[in-house]
C-alpha positions as CSV (number, residue, x, y, z in Angstrom):
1,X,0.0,0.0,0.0
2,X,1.5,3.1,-0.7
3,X,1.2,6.2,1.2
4,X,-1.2,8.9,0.5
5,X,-0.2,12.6,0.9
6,X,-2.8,16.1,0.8
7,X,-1.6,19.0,-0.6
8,X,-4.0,22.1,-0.9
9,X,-3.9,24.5,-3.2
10,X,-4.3,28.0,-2.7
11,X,-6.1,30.0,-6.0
12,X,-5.1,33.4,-4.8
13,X,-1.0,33.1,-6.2
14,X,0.1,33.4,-9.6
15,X,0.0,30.2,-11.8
16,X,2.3,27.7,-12.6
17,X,1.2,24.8,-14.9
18,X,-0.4,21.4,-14.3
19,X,-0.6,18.5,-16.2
20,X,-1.9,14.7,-14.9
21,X,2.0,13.4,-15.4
22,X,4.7,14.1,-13.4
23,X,8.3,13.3,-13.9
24,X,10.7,11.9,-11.4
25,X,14.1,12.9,-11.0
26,X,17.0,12.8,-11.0
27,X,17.9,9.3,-12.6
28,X,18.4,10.1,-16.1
29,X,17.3,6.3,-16.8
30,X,13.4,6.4,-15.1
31,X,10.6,5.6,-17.1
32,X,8.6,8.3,-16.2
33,X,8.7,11.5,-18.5
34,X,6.9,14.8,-18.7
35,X,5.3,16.9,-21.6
36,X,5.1,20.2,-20.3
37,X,7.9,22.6,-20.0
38,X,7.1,24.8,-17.2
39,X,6.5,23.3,-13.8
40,X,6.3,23.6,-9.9
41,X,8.2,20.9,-8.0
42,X,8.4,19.0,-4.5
43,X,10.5,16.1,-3.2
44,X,9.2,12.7,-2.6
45,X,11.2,9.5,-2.5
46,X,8.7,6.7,-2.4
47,X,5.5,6.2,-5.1
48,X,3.3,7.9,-4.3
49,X,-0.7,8.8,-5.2
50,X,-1.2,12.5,-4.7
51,X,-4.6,14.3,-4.7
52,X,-4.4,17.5,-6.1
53,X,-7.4,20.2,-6.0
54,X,-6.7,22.1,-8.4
55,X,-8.8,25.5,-8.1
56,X,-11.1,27.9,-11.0
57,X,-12.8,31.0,-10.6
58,X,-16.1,28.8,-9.8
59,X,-15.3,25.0,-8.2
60,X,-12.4,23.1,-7.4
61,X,-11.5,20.3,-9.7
62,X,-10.2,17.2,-8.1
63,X,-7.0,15.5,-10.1
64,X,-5.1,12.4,-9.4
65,X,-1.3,12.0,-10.1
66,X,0.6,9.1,-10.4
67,X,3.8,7.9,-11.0
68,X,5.0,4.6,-12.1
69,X,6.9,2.4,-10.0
70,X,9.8,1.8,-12.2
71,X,10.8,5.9,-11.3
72,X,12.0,4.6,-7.9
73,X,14.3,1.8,-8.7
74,X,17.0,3.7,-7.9
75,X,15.7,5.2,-5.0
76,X,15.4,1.8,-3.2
77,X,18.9,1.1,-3.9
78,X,20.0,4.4,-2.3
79,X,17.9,4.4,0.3
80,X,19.3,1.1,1.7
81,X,22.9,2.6,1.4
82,X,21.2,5.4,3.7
83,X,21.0,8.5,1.2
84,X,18.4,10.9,2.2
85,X,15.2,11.7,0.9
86,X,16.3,14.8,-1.0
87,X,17.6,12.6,-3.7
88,X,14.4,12.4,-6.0
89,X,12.6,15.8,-7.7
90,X,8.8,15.0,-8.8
91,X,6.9,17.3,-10.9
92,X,3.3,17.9,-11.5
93,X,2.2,20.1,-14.7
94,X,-0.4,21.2,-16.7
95,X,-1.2,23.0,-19.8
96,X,-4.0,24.4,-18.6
97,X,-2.8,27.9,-18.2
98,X,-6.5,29.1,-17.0
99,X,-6.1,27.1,-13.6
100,X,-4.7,29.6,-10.8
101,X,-2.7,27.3,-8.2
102,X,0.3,27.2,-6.0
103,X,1.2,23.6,-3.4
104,X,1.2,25.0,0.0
105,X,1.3,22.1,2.0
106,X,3.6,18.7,1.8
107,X,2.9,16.0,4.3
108,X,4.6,12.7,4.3
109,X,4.6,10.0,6.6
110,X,7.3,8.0,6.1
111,X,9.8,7.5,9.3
112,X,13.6,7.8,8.4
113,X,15.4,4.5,8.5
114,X,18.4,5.6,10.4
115,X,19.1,8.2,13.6
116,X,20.7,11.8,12.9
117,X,24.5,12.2,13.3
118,X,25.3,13.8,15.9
119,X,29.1,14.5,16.2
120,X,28.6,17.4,17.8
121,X,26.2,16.8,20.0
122,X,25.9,18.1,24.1
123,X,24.8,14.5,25.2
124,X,28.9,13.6,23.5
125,X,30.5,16.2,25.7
126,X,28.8,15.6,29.3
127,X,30.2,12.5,31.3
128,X,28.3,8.7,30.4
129,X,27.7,5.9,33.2
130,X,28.6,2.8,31.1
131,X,27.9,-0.8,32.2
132,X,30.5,-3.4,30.2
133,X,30.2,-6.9,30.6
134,X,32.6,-8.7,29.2
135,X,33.1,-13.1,29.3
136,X,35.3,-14.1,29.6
137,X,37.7,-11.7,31.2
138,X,39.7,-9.1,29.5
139,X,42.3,-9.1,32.5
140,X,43.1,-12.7,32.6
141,X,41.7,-14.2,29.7
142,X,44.0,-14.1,26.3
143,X,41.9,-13.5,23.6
144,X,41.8,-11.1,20.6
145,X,39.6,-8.9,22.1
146,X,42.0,-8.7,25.5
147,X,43.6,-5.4,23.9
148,X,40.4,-4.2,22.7
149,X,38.6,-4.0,25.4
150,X,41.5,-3.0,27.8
151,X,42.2,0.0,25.9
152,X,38.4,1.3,25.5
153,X,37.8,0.9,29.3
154,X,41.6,3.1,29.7
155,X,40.0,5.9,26.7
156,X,36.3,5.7,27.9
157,X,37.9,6.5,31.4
158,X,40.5,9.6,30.0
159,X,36.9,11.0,27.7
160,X,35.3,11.6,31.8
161,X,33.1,8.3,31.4
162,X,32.2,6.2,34.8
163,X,32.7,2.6,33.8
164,X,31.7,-0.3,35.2
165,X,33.2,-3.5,34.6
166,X,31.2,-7.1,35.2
167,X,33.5,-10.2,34.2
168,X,34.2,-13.8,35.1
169,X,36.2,-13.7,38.4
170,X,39.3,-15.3,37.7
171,X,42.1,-12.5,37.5
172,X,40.3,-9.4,38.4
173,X,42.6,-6.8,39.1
174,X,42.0,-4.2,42.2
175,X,41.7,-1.4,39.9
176,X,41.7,-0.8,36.1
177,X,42.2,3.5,35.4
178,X,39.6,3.9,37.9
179,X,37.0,1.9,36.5
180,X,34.7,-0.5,38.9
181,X,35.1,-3.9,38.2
182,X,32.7,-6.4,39.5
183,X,33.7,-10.7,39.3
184,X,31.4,-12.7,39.0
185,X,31.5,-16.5,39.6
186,X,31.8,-18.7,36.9
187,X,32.4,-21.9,35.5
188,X,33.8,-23.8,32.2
189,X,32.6,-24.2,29.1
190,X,32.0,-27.4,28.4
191,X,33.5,-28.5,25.0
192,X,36.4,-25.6,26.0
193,X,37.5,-26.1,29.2
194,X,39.5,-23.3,29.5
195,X,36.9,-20.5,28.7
196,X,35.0,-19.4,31.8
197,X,31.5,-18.9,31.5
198,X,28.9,-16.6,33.7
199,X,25.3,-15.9,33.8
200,X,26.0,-12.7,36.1
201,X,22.7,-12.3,37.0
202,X,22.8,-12.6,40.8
203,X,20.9,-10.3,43.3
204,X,24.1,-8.8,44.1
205,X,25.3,-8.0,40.2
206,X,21.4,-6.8,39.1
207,X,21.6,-4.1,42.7
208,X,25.6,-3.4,41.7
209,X,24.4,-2.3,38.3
210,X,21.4,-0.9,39.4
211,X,22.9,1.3,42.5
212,X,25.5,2.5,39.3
213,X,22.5,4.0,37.1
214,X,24.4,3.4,33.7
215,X,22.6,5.6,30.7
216,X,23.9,2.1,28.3
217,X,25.1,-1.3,28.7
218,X,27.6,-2.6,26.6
219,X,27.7,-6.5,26.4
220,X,30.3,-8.7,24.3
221,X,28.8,-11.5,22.6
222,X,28.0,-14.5,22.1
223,X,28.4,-16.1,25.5
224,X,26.6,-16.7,28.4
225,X,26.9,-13.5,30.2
226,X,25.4,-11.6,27.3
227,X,21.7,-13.1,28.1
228,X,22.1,-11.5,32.1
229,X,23.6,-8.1,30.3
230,X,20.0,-8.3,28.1
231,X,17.9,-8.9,31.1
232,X,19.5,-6.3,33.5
233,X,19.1,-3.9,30.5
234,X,15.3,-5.0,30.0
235,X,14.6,-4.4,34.1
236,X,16.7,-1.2,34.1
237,X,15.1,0.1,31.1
238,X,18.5,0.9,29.5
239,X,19.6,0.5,26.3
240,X,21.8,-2.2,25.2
241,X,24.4,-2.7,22.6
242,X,26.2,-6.0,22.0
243,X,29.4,-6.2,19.9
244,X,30.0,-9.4,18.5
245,X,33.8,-10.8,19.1
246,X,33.6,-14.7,18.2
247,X,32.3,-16.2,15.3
248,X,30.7,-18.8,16.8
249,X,28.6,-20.9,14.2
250,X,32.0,-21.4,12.4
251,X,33.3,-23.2,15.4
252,X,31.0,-25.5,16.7
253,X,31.7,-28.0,13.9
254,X,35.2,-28.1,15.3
255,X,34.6,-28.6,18.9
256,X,30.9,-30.3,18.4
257,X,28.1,-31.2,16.2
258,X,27.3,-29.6,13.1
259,X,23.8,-30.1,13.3
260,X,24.0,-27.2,15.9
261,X,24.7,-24.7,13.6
262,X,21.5,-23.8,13.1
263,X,20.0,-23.6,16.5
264,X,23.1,-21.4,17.3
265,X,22.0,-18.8,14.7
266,X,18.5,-18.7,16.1
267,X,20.2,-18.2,19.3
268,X,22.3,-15.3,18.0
269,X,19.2,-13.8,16.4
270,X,16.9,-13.9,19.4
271,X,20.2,-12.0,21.1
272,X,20.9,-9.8,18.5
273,X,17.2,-8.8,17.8
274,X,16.5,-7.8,21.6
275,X,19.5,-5.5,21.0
276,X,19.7,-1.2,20.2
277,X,22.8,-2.1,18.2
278,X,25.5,-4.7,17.2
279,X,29.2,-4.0,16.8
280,X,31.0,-5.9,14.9
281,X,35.1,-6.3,14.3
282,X,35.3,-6.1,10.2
283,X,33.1,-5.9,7.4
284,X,33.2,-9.4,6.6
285,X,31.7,-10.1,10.0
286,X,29.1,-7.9,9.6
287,X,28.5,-9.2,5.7
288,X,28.0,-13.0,7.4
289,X,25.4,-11.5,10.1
290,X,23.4,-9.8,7.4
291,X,23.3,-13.0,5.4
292,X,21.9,-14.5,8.1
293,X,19.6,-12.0,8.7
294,X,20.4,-12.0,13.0
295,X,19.4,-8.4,12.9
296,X,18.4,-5.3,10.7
297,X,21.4,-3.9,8.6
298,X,21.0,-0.7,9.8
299,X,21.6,-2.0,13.0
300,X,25.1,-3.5,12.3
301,X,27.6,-0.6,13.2
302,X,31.6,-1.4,12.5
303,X,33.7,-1.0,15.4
304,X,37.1,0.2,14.0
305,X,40.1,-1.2,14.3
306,X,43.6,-0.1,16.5
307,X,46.7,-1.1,17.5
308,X,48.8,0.2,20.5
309,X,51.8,1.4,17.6
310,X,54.2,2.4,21.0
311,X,53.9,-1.0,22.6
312,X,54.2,-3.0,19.6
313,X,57.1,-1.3,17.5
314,X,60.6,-2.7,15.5
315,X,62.2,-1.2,18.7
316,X,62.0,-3.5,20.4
317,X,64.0,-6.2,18.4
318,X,66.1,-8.7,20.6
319,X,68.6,-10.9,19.8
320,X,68.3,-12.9,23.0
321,X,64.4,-13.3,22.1
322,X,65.7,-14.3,18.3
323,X,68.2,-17.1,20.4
324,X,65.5,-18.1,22.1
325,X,62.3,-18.3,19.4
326,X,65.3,-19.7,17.3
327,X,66.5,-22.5,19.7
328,X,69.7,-20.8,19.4
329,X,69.7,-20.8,15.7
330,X,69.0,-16.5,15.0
331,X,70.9,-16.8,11.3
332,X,67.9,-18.9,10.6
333,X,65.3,-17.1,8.7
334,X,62.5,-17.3,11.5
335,X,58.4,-17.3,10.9
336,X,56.3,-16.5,13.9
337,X,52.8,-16.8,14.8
338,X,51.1,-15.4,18.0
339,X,47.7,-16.5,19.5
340,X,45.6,-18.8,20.6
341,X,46.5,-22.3,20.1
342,X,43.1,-23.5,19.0
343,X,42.1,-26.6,16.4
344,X,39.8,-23.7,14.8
345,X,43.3,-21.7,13.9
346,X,44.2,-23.8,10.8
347,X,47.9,-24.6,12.8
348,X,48.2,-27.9,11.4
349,X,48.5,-26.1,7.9
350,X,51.9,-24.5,9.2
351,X,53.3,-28.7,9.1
352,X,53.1,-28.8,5.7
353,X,54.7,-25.4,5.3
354,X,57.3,-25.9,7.1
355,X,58.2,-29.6,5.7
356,X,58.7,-27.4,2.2
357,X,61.0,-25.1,4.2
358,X,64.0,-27.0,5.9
359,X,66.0,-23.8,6.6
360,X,63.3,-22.1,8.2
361,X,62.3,-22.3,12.1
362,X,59.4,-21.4,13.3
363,X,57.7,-20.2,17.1
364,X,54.3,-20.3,18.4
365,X,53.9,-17.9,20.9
366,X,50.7,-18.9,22.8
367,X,48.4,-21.2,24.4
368,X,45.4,-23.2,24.3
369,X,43.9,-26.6,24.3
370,X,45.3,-27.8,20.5
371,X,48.9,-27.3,22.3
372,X,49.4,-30.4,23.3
373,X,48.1,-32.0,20.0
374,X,50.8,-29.1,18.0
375,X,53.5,-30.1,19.9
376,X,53.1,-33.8,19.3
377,X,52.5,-33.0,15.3
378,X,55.9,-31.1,15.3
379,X,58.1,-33.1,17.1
380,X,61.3,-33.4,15.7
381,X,60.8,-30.4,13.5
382,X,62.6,-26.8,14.3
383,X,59.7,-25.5,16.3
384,X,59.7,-23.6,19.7
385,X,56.4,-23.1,21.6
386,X,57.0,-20.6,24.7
387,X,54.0,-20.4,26.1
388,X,51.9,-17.3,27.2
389,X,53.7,-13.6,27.2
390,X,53.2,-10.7,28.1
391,X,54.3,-7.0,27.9
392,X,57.8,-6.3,26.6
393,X,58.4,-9.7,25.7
394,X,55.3,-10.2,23.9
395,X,56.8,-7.1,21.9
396,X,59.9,-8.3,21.6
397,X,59.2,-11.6,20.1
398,X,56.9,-10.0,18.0
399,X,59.7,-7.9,16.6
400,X,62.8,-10.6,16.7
401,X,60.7,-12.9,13.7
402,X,61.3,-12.3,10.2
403,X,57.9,-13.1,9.0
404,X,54.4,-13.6,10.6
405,X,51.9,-16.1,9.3
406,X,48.4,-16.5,10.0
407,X,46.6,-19.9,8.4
408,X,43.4,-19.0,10.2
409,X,39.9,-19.6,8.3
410,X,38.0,-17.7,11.2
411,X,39.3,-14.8,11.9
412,X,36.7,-11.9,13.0
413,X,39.4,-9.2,12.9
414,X,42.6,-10.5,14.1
415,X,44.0,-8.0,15.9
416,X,47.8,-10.4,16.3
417,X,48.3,-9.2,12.4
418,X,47.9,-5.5,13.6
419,X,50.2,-5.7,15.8
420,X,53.0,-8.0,13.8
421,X,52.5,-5.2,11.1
422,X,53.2,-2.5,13.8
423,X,56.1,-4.2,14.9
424,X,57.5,-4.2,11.4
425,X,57.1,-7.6,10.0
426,X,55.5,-8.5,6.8
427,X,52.5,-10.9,7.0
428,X,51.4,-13.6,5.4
429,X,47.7,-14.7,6.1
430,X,45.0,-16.7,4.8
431,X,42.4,-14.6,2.9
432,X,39.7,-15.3,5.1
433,X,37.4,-13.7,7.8
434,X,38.3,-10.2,8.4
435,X,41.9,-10.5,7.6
436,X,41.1,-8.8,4.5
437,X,40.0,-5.4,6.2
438,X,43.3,-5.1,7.4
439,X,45.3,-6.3,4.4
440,X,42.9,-5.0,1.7
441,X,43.5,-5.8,-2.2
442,X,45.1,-2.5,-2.8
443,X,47.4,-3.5,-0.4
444,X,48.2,-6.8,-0.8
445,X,51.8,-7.0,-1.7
446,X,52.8,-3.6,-0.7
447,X,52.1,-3.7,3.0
448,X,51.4,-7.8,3.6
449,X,50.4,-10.9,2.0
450,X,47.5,-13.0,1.8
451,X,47.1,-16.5,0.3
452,X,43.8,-19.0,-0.3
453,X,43.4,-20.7,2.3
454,X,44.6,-24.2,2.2
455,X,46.7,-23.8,-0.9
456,X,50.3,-24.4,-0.2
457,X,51.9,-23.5,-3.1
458,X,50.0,-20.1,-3.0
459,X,51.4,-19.5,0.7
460,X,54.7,-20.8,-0.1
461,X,55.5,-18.5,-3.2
462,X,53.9,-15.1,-0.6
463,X,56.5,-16.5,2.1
464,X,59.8,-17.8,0.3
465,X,60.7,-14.3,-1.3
466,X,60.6,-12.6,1.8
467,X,62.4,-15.4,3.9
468,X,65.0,-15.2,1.2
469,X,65.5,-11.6,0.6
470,X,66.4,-9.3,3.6
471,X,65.8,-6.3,1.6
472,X,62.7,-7.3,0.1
473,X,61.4,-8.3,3.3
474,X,62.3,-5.0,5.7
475,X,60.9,-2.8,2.4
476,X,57.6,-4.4,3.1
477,X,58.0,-4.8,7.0
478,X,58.7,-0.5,7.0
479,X,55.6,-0.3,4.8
480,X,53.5,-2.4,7.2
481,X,54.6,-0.2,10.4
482,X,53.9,3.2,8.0
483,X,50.3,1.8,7.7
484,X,49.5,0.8,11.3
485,X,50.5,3.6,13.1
486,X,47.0,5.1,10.8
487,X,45.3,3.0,13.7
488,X,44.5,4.9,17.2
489,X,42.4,2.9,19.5
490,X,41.1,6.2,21.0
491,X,39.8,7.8,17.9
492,X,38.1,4.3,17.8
493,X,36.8,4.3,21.2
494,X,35.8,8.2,20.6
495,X,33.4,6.9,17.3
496,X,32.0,4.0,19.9
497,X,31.4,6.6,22.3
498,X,30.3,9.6,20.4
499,X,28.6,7.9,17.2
500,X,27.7,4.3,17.7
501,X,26.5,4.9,21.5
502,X,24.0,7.9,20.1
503,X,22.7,5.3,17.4
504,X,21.4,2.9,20.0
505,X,19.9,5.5,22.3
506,X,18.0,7.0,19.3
507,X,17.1,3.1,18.4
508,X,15.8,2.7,22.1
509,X,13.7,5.2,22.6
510,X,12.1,4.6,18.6
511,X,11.5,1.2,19.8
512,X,9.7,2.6,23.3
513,X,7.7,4.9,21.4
514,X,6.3,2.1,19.4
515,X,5.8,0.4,22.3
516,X,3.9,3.2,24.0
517,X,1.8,3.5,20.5
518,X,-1.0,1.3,21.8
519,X,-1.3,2.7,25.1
520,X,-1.5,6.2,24.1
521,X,-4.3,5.4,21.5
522,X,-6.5,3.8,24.2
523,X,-5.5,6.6,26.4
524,X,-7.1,9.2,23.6
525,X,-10.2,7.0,23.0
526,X,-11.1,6.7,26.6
527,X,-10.1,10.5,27.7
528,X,-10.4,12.4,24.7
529,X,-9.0,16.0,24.6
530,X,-12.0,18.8,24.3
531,X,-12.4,20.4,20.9
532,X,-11.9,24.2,21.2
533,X,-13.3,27.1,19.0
534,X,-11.2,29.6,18.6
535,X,-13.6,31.6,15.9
């Protein structure tokens, strides 16, 4: 059905033309046309059936106008890439010069899609109360979103923000740049042992958040935790926002069943649906979400990428961390990979590289339940796994490899290849996930290196030329470090905080008004307001 708009038309001006077509504008292409050379115009984006009295010297003279539906093609496309409704012109005309008429009046009742922008805003310069909760923790936990989150609770805090933190308990620090944290107990995950789990929705959590009054809770997702952030946001009547870190429906075929895929997509929509807004790490996250239709696209908000360039910097290059990544072999060219040591990572593609690469050693720095099995499936090969670090080591083995390499299918960001770049070394990855936002085609080959995934030869002709060539490699290595230090975790945090935040208010209170539709109708039925004469 389309909508219907009035327009009245006052006789008493001077005269522009009418005719019973109107022409749409401005794609050149539209099958709509007009005959008449002079005309008044209006916008309108959508078709439309307008009813036009159109006025003599005796009796108005009801006209109808209509346009064809092929005039809006194009508008549909723009309006789902957000373009606003100024972008179409219509015209009505006549050739009835005897017709005295002018459009005073344009209603339209179409809602805009998406919320204003405001960047500069007097709700972004006073102080937010913001609720995070975050399984499993940020402090203990070794994830890729560790850093993330880490360094928005350190910018939120610097911008004047109260922040309150709820996480699993193990390895909650005393204080975090002033923010409160809140534990809560929890317990593994069963097919992952070493991923704790909470539902943090005890008395004591639900009065902690409640006694803190936040104006938005923030809630990583998916997990367990997320479903107590939703319902402490539902009994607070706050608005919620939940940014999605782990691509879960890839994994459960890995650790599980795969005939849970699909009930962990209903899941994730049920979450996701409830939600004012969804954060996601790259766009070829938020592509996979919008295939699967877990929420509205308008909804699906990029959180931008960063990388702490001080901490991880070609500084910081060691030639005791080279002996030791080496095993004492640092005139070996050496490939490194940092993370997670999980089945889901791809690691056993790395064997069969490094079976075509004799000269080459290789370190996993890192843990995780596949360890055990990695270890076993390189024994006997020139491979060093050292385990978990932290700080200025992690930095420094970062920077004492020649080459980074990341076989991993499932990849929602990976934030490990932002920081090998920022410490200087060129990286070789699987094109998959959203490895591609940070190496994209324009710049693969010039800054990094990506590869199919699971071809071998393609990986191995991206890798030998820069294990090979010390001046090759450090050209590309320079032009790596040149392009992360682009990346500022605050101006990311300040676009969550000023932009992204602001969307899922506006998105809240829509929704309540929609809620409240009903009530205020009956309201008006039962008590309605008394009609005054002001003649």
């Amino acid at each position: 059905m389309t909508p219907s708009t009035s327009l009245s038309i006052n006789p008493a001006l001077s005269p522009p033309s009418f005719s019973t077509t109107i022409s749409c504008l401005p794609p050149p292409s539209s099958s709509c046309s007009s005959s008449s050379s002079s005309s008044s115009s209006f916008l309108y984006p959508v078709p439309v059936s307008l009813k036009v009295s159109v006025f003599t010297s005796s009796r108005p003279k009801p006209i109808t106008l209509s346009c064809i539906k092929a005039c809006f093609s194009e508008f549909q496309r723009l309006k789902g890439s957000g373009r606003h409704r100024s972008d179409f012109l219509v015209r009505a005309k006549s050739t009835d010069t005897n017709n005295d008429m002018t459009i005073a009046e344009i209603r339209e009742e179409e809602e805009e899609e998406n919320p204003p922008l405001l960047y500069n805003s007097e709700n972004n310069s006073r102080p937010r109360r913001i609720a995070l909760f975050v399984e499993p923790s940020p402090f203990a936990y070794v994830s890729g979103y560790k850093n993330r989150f880490q360094n928005f609770i350190k910018y939120l805090r610097e911008m004047g923000d109260e922040v309150m933190v709820v996480t699993t308990h193990e390895g909650v620090p005393q204080e975090f740049y002033g923010a409160k944290l809140i534990g809560s107990r929890s317990f593994p995950c069963p097919w992952y042992q070493k991923v704790p789990l909470s539902l943090a929705l005890s008395p004591r959590i639900i009065s902690e958040v409640a006694r803190f009054k936040p104006d938005i809770i923030h809630a990583s997702s998916p997990g367990i935790m997320v479903f107590g952030a939703l319902a402490i946001a539902k009994m607070l009547c706050v608005p919620i926002v939940m940014s999605y870190h782990t691509h879960v429906p890839v994994y459960i075929p890995r650790y599980t069943f795969a005939w849970l895929v699909k009930p962990m997509w209903l899941i994730l929509k049920f979450l996701h649906r409830a939600a004012d807004l969804t954060l996601v790490p790259s766009a070829a996250i938020a592509r996979d979400l919008q295939a699967a239709r877990v929420t509205a696209a308008n909804k699906i908000r990029l959180w931008n990428k960063g990388v702490d360039s001080e901490s991880f910097h070609p500084r910081y290059r060691s030639h005791e961390m080279r002996m030791r990544l080496s095993n004492g072999e640092p005139d070996r060219p050496l490939i490194v990979h940092v993370g997670r040591l999980g089945v889901e990572k791809s690691l056993d593609f790395l064997k069969s590289v490094m079976d075509q690469l004799p000269e080459a050693r290789i370190a996993f720095i890192g843990d995780g339940p596949y360890r055990e099995d990695l270890e076993k499936l390189f024994a006997g090969m020139p491979a060093v796994f050292t385990g978990m670090l932290g700080g200025e080591e992690l930095s420094q083995a970062y920077a004492s490899g020649d080459v980074f390499i990341m076989p991993s299918e499932s990849e929602t960001l990976g934030l490990v290849v932002l920081e090998a770049m920022s410490s200087g070394l060129p990286v070789v990855a699987a094109r998959a996930g959203g490895i591609p936002d940070i190496i994209p085609p324009e710049q693969d080959g010039k800054t990094s290196f990506l590869f199919n995934p699971g071809d071998l030869e393609d990986c191995l002709s991206k890798l030998e030329p820069l294990l090979n060539n010390q001046e090759y490699r450090e050209t590309i290595g320079k032009a790596a470090r040149e392009e992360m230090e682009k990346y500022d975790w605050k101006a990311a945090t300040r676009t969550i905080r000023n932009e992204q935040y602001n969307a899922a208010i506006w998105f809240w209170r829509k929704k309540r008004a929609q809620l409240l539709r009903p009530v205020q109708w009956l309201v008006k039925r039962l008590f309605p307001s008394p009609e005054v004469d002001y003649r």
